[in-house]
DSSP file (Angstrom, degrees, kcal/mol; ACC not computed):
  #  RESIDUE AA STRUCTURE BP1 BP2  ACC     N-H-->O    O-->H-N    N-H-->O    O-->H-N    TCO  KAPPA ALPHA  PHI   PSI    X-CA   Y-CA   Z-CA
    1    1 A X      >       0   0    0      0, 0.0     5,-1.6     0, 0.0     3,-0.0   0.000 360.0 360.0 360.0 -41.7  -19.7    9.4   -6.8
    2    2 A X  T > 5 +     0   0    0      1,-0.2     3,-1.7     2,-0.2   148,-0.1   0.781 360.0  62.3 -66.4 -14.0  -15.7    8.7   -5.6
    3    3 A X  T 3 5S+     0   0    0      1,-0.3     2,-0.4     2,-0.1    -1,-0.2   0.999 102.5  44.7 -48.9 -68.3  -17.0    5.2   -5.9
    4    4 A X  T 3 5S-     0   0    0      1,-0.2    -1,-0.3     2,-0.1    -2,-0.2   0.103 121.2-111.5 -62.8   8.9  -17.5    6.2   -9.8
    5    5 A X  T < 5 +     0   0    0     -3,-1.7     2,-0.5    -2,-0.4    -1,-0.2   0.650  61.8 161.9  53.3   3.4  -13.9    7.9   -9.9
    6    6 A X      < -     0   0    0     -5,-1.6     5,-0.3     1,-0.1    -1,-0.2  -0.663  39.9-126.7 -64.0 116.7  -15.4   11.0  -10.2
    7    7 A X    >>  -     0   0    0     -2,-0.5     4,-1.8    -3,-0.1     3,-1.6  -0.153  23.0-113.6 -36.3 123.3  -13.1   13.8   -9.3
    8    8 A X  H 3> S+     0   0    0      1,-0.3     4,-0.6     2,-0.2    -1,-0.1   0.608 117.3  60.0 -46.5 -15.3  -14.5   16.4   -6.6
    9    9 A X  H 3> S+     0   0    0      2,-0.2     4,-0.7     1,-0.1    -1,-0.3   0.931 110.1  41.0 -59.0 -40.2  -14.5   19.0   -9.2
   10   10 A X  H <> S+     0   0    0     -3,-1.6     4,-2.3     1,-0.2    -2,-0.2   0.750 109.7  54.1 -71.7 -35.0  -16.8   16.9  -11.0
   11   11 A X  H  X S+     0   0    0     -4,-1.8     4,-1.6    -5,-0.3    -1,-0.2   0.633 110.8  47.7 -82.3   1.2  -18.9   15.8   -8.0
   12   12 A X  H  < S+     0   0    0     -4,-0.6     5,-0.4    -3,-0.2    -2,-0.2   0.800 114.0  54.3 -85.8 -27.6  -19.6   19.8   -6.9
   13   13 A X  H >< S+     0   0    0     -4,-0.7     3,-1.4     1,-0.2    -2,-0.1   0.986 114.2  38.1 -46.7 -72.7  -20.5   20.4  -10.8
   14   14 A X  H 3< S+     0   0    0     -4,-2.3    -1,-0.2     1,-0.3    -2,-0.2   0.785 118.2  45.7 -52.0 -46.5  -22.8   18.0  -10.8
   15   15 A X  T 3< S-     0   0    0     -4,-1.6    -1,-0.3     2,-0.1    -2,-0.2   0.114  98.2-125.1-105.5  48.0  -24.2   18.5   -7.4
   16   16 A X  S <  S+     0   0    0     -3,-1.4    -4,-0.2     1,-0.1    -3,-0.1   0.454  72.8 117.5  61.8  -2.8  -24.6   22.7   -7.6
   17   17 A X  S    S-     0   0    0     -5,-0.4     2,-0.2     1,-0.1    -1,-0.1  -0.312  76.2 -90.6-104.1-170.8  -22.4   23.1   -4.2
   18   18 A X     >  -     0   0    0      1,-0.1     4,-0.6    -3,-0.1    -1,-0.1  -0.406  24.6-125.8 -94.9 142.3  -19.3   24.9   -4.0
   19   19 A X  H  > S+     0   0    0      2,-0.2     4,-1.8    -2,-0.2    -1,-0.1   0.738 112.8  54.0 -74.8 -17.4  -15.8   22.8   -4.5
   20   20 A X  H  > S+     0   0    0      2,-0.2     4,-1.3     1,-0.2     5,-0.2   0.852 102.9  53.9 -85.9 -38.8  -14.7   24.4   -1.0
   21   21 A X  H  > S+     0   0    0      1,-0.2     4,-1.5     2,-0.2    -2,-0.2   0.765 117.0  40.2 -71.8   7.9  -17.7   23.1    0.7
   22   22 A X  H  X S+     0   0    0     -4,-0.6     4,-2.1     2,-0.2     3,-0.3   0.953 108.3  50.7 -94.1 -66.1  -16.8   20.0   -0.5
   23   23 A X  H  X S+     0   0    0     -4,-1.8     4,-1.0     1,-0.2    -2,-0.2   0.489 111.7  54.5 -69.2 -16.6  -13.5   19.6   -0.2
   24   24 A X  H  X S+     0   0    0     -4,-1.3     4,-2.2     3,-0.2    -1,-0.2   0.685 110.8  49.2-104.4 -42.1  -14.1   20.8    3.6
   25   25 A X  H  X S+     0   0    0     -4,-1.5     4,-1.8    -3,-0.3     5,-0.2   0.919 107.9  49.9 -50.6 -50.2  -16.7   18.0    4.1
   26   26 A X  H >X S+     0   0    0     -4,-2.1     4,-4.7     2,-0.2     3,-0.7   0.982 114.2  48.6 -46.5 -58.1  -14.5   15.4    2.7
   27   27 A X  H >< S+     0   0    0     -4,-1.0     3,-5.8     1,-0.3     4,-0.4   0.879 111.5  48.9 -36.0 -98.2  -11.9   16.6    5.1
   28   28 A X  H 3< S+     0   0    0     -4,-2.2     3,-0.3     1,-0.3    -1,-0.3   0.469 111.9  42.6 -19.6 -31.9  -14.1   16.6    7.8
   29   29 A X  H << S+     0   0    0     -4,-1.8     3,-0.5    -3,-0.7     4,-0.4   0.559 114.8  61.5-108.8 -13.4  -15.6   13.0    7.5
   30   30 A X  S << S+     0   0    0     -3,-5.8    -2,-0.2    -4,-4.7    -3,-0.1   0.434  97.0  55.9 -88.9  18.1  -11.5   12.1    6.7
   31   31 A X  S    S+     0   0    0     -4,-0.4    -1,-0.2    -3,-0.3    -2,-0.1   0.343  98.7  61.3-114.2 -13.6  -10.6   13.3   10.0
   32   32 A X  S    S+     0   0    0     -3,-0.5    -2,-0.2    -5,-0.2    -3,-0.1   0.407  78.8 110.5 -57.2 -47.4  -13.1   10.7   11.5
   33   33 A X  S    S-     0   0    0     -4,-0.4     2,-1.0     1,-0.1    -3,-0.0  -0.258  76.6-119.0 -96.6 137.5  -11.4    7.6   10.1
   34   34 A X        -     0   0    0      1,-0.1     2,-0.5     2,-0.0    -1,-0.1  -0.746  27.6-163.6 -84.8  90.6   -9.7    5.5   12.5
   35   35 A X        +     0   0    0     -2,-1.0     2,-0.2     2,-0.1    -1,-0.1   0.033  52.3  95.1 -25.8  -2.7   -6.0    5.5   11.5
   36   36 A X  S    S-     0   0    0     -2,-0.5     2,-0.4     1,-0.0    -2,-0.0  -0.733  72.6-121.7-115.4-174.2   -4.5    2.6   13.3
   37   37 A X        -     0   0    0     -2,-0.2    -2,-0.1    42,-0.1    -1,-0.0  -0.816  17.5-157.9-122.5  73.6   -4.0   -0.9   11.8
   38   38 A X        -     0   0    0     -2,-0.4     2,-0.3     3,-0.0     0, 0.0  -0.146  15.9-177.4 -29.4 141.4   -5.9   -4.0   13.8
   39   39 A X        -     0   0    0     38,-0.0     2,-0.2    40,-0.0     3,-0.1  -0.858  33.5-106.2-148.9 142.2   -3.9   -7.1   12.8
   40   40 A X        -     0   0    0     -2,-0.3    37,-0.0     1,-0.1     2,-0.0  -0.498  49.4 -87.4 -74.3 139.5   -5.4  -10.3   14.3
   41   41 A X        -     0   0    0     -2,-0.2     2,-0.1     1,-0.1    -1,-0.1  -0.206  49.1-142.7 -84.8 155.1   -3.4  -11.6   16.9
   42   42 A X        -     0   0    0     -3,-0.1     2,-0.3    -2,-0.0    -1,-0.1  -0.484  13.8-135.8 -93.6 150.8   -0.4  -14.0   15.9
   43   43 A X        -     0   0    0     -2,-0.1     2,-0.2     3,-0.1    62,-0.1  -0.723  36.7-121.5 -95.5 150.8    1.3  -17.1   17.2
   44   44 A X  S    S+     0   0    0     -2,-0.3     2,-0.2    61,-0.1    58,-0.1  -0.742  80.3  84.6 -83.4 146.9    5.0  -16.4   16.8
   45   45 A X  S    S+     0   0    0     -2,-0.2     2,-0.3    56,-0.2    -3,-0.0  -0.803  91.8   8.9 137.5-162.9    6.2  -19.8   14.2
   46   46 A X        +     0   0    0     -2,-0.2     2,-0.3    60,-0.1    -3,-0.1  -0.423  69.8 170.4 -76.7 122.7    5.8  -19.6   10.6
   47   47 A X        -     0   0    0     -2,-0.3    60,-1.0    55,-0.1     2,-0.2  -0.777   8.2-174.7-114.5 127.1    4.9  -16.3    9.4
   48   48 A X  E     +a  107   0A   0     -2,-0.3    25,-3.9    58,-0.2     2,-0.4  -0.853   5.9 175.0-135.5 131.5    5.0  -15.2    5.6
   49   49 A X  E     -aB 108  72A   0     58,-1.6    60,-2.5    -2,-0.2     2,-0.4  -0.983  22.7-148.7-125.1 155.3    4.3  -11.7    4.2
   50   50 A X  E     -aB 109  71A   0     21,-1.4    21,-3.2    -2,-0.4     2,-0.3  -0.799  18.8-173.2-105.0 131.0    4.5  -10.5    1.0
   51   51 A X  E     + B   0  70A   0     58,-0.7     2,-0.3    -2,-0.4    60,-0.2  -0.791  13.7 158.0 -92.0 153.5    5.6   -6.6    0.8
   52   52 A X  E     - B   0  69A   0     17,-1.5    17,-3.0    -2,-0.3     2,-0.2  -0.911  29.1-133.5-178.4-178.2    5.6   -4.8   -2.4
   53   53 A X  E     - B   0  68A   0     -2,-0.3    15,-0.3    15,-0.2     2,-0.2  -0.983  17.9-177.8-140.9 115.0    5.4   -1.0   -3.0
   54   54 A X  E     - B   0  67A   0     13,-1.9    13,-2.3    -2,-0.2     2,-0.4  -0.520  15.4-144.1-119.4-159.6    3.2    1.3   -5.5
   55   55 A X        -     0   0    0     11,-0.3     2,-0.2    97,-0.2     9,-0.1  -0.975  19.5-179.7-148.3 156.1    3.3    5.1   -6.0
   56   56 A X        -     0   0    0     -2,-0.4     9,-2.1     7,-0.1     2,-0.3  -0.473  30.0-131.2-123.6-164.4    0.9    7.8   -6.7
   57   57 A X  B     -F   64   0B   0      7,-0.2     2,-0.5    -2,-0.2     7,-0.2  -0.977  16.3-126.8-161.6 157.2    2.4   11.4   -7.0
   58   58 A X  S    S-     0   0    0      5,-1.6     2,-0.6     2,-0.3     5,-0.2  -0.973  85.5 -21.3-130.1 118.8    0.6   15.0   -4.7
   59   59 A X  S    S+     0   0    0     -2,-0.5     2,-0.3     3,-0.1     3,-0.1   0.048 138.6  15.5  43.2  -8.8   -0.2   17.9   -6.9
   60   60 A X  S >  S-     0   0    0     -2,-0.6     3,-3.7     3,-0.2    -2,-0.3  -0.701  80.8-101.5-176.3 165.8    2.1   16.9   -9.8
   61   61 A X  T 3  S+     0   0    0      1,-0.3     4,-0.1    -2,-0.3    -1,-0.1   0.651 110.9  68.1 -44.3 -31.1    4.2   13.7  -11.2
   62   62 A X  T 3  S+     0   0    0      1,-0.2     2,-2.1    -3,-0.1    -1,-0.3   0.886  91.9  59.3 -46.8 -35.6    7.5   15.0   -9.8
   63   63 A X  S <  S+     0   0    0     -3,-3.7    -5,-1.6    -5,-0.2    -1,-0.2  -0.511  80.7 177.1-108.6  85.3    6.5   14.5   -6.1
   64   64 A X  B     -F   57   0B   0     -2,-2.1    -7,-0.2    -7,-0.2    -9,-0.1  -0.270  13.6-159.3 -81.2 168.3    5.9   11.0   -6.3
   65   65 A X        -     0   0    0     -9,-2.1    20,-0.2    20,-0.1    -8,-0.1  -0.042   6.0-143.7-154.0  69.6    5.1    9.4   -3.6
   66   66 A X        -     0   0    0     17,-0.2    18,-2.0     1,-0.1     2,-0.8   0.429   5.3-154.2 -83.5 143.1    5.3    5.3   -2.5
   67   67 A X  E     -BC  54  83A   0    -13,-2.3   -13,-1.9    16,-0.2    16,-0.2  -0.954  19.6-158.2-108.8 100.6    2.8    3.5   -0.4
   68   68 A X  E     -B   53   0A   0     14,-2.6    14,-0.4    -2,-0.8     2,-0.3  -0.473  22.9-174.7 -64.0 134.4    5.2    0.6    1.1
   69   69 A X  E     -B   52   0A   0    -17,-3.0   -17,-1.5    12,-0.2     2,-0.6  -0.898  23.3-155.9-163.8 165.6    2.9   -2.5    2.3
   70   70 A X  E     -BD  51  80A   0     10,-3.2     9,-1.3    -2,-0.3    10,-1.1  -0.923   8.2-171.2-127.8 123.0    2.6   -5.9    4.0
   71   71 A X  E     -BD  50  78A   0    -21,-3.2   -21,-1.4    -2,-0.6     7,-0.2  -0.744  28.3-125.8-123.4 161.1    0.5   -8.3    3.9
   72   72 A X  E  >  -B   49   0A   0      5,-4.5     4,-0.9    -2,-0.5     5,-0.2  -0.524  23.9-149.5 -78.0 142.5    0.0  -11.4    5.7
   73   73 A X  T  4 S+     0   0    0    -25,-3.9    -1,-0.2     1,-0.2   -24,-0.1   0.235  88.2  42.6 -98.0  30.0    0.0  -14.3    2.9
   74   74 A X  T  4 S+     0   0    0    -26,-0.2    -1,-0.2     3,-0.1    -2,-0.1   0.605 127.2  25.3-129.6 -12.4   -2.5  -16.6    4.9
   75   75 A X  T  4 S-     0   0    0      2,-0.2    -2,-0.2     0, 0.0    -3,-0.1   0.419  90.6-139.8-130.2  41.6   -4.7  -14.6    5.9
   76   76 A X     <  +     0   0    0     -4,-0.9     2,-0.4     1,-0.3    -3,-0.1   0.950  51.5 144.9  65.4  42.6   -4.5  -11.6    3.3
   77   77 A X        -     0   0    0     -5,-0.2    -5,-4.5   -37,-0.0     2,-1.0  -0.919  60.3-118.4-104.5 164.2   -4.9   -9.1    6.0
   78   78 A X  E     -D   71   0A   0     -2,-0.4    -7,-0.2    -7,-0.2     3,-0.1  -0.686  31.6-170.5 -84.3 120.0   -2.9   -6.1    5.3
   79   79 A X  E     -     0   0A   0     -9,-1.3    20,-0.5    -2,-1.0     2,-0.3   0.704  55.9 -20.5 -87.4  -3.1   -0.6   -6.1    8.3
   80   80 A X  E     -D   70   0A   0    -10,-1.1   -10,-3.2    18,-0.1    -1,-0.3  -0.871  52.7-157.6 168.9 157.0    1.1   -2.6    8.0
   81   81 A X        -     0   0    0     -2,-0.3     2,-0.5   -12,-0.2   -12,-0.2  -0.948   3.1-158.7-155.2 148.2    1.9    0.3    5.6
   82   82 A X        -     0   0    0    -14,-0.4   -14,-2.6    -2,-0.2     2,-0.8  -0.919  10.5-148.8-134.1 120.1    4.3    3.1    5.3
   83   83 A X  B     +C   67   0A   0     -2,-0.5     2,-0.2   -16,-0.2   -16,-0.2  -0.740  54.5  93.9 -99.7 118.8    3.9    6.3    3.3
   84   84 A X  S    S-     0   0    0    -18,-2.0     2,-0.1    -2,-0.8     7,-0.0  -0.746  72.1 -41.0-157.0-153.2    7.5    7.5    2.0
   85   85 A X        -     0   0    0     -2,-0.2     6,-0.2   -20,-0.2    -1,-0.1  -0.048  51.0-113.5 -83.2-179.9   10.0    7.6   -0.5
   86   86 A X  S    S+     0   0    0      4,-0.1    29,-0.1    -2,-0.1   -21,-0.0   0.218  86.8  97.4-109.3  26.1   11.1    4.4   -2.7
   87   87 A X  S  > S-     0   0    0     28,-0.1     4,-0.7   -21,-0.0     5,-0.2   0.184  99.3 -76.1 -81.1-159.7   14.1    4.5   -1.2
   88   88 A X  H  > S+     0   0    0      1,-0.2     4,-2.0     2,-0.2    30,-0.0   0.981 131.5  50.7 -69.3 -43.3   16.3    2.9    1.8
   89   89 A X  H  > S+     0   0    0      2,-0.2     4,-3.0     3,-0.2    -1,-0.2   0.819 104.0  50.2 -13.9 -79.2   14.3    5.0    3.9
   90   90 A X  H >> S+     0   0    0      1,-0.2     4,-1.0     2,-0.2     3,-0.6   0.887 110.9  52.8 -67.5 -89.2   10.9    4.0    2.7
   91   91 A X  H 3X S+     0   0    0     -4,-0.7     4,-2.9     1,-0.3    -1,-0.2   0.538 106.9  52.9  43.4 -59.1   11.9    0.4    3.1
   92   92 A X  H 3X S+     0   0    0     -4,-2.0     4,-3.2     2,-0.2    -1,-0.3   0.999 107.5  49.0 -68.9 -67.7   13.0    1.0    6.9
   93   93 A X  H <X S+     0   0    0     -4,-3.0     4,-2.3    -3,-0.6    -2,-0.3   0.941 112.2  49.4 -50.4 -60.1    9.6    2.7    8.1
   94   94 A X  H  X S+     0   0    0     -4,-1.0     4,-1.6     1,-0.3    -2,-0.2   0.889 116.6  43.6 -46.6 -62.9    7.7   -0.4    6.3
   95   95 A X  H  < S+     0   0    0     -4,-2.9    -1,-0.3     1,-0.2    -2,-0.2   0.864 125.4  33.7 -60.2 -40.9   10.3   -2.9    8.4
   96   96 A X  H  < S+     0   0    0     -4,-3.2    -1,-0.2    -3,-0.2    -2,-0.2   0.993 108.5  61.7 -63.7 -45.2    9.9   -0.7   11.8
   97   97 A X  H  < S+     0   0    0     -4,-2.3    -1,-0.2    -5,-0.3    -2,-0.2   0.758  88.5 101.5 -77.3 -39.6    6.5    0.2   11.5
   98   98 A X  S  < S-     0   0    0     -4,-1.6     5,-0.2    -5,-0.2   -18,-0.1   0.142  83.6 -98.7 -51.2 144.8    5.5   -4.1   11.6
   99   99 A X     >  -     0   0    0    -20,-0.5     4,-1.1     1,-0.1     3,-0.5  -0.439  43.2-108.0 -57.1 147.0    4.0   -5.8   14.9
  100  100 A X  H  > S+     0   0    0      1,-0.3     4,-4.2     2,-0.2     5,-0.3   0.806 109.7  68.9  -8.8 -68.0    6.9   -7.6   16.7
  101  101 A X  H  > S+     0   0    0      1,-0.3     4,-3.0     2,-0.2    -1,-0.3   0.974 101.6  43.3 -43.6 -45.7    5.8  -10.9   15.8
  102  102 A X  H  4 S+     0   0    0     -3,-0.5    -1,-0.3     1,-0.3    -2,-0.2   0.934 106.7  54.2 -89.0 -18.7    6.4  -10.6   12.6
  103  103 A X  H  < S+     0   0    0     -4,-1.1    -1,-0.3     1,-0.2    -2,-0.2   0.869 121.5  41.2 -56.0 -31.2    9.9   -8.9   12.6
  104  104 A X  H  < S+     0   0    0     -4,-4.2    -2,-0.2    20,-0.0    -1,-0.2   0.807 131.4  18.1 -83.9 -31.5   10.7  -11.8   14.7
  105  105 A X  S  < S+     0   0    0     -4,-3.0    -3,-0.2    -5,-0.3    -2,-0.1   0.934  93.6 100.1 -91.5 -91.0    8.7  -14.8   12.8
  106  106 A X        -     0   0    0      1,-0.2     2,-0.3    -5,-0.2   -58,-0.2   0.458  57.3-148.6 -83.1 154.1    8.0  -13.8    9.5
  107  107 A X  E     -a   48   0A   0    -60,-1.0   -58,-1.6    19,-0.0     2,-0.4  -0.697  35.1-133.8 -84.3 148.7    9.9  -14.8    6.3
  108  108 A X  E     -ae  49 125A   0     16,-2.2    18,-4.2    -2,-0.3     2,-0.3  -0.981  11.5-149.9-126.4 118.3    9.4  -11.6    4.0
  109  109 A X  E     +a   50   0A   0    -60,-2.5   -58,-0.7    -2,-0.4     2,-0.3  -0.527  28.2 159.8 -49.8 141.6    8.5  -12.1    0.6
  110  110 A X        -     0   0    0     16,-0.5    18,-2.0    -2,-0.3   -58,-0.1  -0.935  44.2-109.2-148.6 164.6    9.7   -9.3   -2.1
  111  111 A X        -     0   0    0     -2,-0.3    18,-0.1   -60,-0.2     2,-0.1  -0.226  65.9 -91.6 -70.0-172.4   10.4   -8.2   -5.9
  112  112 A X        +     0   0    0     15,-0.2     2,-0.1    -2,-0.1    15,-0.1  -0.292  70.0 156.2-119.1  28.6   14.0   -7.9   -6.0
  113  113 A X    >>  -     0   0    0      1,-0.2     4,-1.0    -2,-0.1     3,-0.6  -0.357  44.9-138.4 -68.2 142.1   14.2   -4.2   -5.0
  114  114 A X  H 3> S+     0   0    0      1,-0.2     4,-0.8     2,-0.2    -1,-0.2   0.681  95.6  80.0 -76.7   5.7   17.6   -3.6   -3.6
  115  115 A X  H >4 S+     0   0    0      1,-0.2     3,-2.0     2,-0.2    -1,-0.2   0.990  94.7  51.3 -66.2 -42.4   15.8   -1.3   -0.8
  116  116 A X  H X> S+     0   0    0     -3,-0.6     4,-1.6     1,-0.3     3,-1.4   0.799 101.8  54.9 -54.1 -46.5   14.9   -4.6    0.9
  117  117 A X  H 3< S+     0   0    0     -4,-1.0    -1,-0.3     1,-0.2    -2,-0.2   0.674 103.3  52.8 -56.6 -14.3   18.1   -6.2    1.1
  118  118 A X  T << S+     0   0    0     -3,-2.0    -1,-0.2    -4,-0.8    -2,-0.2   0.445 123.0  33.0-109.8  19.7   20.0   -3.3    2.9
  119  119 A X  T <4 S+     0   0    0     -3,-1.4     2,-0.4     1,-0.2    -2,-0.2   0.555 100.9  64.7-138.4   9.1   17.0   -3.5    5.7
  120  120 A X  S  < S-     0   0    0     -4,-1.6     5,-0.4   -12,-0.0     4,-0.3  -0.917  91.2-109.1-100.2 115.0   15.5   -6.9    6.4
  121  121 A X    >>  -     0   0    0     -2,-0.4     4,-1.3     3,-0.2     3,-0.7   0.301  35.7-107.8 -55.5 151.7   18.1   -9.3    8.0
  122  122 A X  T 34 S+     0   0    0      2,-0.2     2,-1.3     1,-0.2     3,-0.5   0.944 118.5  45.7 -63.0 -73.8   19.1  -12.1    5.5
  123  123 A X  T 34 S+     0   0    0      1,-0.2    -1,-0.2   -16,-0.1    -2,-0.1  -0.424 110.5  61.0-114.3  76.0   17.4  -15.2    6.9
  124  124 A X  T <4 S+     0   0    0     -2,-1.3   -16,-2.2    -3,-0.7    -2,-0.2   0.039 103.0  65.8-130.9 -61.5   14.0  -12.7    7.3
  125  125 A X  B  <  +e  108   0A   0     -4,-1.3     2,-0.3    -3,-0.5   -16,-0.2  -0.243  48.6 178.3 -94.2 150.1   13.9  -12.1    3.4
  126  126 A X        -     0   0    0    -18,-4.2   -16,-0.5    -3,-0.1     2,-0.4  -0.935  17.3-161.0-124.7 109.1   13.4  -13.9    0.2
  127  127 A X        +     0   0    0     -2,-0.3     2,-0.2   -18,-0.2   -16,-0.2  -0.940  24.6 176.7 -78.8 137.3   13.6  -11.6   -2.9
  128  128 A X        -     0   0    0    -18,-2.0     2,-0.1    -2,-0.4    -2,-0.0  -0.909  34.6 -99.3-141.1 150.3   11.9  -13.4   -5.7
  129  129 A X        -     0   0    0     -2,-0.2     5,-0.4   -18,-0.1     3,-0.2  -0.209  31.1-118.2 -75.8 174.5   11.1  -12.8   -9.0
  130  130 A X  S >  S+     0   0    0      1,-0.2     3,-1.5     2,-0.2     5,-0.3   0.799 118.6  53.5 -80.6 -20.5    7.3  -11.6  -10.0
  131  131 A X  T 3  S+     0   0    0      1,-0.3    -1,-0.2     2,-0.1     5,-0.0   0.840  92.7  79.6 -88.8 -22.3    7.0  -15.3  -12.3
  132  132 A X  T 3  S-     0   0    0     -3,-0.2    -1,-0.3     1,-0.1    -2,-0.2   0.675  94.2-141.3 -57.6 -17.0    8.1  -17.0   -9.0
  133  133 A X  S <  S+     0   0    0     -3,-1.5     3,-0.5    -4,-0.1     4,-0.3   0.296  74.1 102.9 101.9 -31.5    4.4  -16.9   -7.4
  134  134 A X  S    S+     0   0    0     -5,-0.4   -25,-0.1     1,-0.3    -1,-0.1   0.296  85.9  40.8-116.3  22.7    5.2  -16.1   -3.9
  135  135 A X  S    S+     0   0    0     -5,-0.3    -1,-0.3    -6,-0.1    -2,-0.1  -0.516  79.7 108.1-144.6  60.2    4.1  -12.0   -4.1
  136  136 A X  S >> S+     0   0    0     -3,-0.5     3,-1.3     3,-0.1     4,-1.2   0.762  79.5  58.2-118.8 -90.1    0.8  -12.9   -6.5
  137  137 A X  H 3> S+     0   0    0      1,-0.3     4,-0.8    -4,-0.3   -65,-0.1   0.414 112.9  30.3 -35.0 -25.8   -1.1  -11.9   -3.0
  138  138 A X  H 3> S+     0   0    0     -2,-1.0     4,-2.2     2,-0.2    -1,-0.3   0.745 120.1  58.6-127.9 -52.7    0.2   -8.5   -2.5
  139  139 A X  H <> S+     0   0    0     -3,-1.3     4,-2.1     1,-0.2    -2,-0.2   0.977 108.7  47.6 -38.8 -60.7    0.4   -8.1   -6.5
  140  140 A X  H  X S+     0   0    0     -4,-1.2     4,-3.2     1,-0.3    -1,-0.2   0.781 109.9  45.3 -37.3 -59.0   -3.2   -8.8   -6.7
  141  141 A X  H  X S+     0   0    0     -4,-0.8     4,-3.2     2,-0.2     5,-0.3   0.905 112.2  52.6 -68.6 -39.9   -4.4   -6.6   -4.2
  142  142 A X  H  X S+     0   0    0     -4,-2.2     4,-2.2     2,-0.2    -2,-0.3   0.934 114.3  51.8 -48.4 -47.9   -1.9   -3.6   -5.7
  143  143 A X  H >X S+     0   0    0     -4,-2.1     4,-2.1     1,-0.2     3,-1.1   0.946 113.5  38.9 -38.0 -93.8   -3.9   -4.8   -8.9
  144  144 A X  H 3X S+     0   0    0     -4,-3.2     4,-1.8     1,-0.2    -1,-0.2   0.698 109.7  55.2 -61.0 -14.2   -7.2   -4.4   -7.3
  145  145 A X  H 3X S+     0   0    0     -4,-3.2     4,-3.8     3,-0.2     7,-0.3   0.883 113.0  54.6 -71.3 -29.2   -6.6   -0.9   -5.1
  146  146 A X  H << S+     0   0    0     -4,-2.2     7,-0.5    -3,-1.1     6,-0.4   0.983 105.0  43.3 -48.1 -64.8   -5.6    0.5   -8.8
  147  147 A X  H  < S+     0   0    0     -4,-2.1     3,-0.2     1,-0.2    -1,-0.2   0.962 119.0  49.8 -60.8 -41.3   -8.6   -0.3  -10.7
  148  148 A X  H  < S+     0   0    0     -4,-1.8     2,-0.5     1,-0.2    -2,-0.2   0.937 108.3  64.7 -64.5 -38.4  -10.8    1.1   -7.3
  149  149 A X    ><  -     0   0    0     -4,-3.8     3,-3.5     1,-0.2    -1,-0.2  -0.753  66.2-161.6-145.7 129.6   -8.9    4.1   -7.2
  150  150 A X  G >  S+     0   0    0     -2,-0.5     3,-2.7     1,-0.4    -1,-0.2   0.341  92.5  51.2 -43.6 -55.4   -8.8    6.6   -9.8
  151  151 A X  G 3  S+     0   0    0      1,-0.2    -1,-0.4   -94,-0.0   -94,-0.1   0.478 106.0  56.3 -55.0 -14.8   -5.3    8.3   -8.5
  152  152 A X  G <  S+     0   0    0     -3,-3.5    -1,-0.2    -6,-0.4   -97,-0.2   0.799  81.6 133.3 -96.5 -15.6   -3.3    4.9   -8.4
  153  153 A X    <   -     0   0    0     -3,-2.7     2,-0.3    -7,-0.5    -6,-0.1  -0.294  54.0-138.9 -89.2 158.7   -4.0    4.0  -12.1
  154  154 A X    >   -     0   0    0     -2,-0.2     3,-1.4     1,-0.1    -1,-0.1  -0.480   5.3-152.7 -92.1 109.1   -1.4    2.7  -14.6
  155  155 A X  T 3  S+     0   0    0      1,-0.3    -1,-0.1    -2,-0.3    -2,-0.1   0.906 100.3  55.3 -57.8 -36.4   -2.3    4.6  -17.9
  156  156 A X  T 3  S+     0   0    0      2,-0.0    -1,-0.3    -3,-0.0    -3,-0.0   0.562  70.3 140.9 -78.5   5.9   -0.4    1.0  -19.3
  157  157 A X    <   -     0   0    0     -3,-1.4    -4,-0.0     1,-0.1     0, 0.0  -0.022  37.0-162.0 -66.3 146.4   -2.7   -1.4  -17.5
  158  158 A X        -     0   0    0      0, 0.0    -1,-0.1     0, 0.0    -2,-0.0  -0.439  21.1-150.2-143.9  37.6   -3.3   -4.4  -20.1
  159  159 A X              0   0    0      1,-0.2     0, 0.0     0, 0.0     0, 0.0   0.083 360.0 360.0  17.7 117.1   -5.9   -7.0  -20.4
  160  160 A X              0   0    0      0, 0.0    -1,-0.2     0, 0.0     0, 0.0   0.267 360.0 360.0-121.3 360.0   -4.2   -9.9  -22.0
């Protein structure tokens, strides 16, 4: 039923139990999930990841709240993410938080958020514009985590 974007209120309605036993399962089977990030291992050489940033917001719109991430553009794994602010901050945990290799290797893709310039070294980063092409991987996937889930979507989302 979270497939379906149904809300846990909805899925305790629906199946008679209690919204605490529910929410206490969920818990429980999210407490289970293995938290660290495999990345396949890398040759240090040419490296490119795309970063970009989206936001959701916890218990109401003020306390927004950004999911930084990077992904490798060849082979579209996600290679790290960092839950913060949209700030210089949020920007610096994404850049620490990456395996070695790539702090050392990679060129870093981005939109042209100024967070990026004041923490990935100059000839590590490209900011580019969205028309430019070279963050359509890491768009895409923001694209598709939106439509799968419920809390990430953009009331303006557009079909053209």
């Amino acid at each position: 039923m979270l497939l379906e974007k149904i809300p846990l209120a909805g899925i305790a309605r629906v199946t008679s139990v209690s919204p605490t036993w529910l929410q206490e399962y969920v818990n429980a089977k999210y407490d289970k999930v293995y938290r660290g990030n495999q990345v396949s291992p890398k040759q240090s050489g040419k490296l490119i990841i795309e970063c970009d940033e989206l936001w959701s917001f916890v218990e109401n719109k003020r306390n927004k709240q950004w999911i930084w991430l990077a992904l490798d553009n060849k082979t579209s794994e996600i290679v790290e993410f960092y839950l913060g602010s949209r700030s210089r901050e949020g920007a610096l945990g994404l850049w620490k938080s990456l395996p070695p290799v790539y702090r050392q290797c990679a060129i870093c893709y981005t939109d042209c958020w100024e967070s990026y310039d004041k923490v990935i070294p100059v000839y590590r980063h490209k900011a580019v514009e969205k028309e430019s092409g070279k963050t359509n991987h890491i768009e895409k996937f923001n694209n598709t985590l939106r439509q799968r889930v419920s809390r990430l979507v953009k009331k303006n989302f557009v079909f053209f």
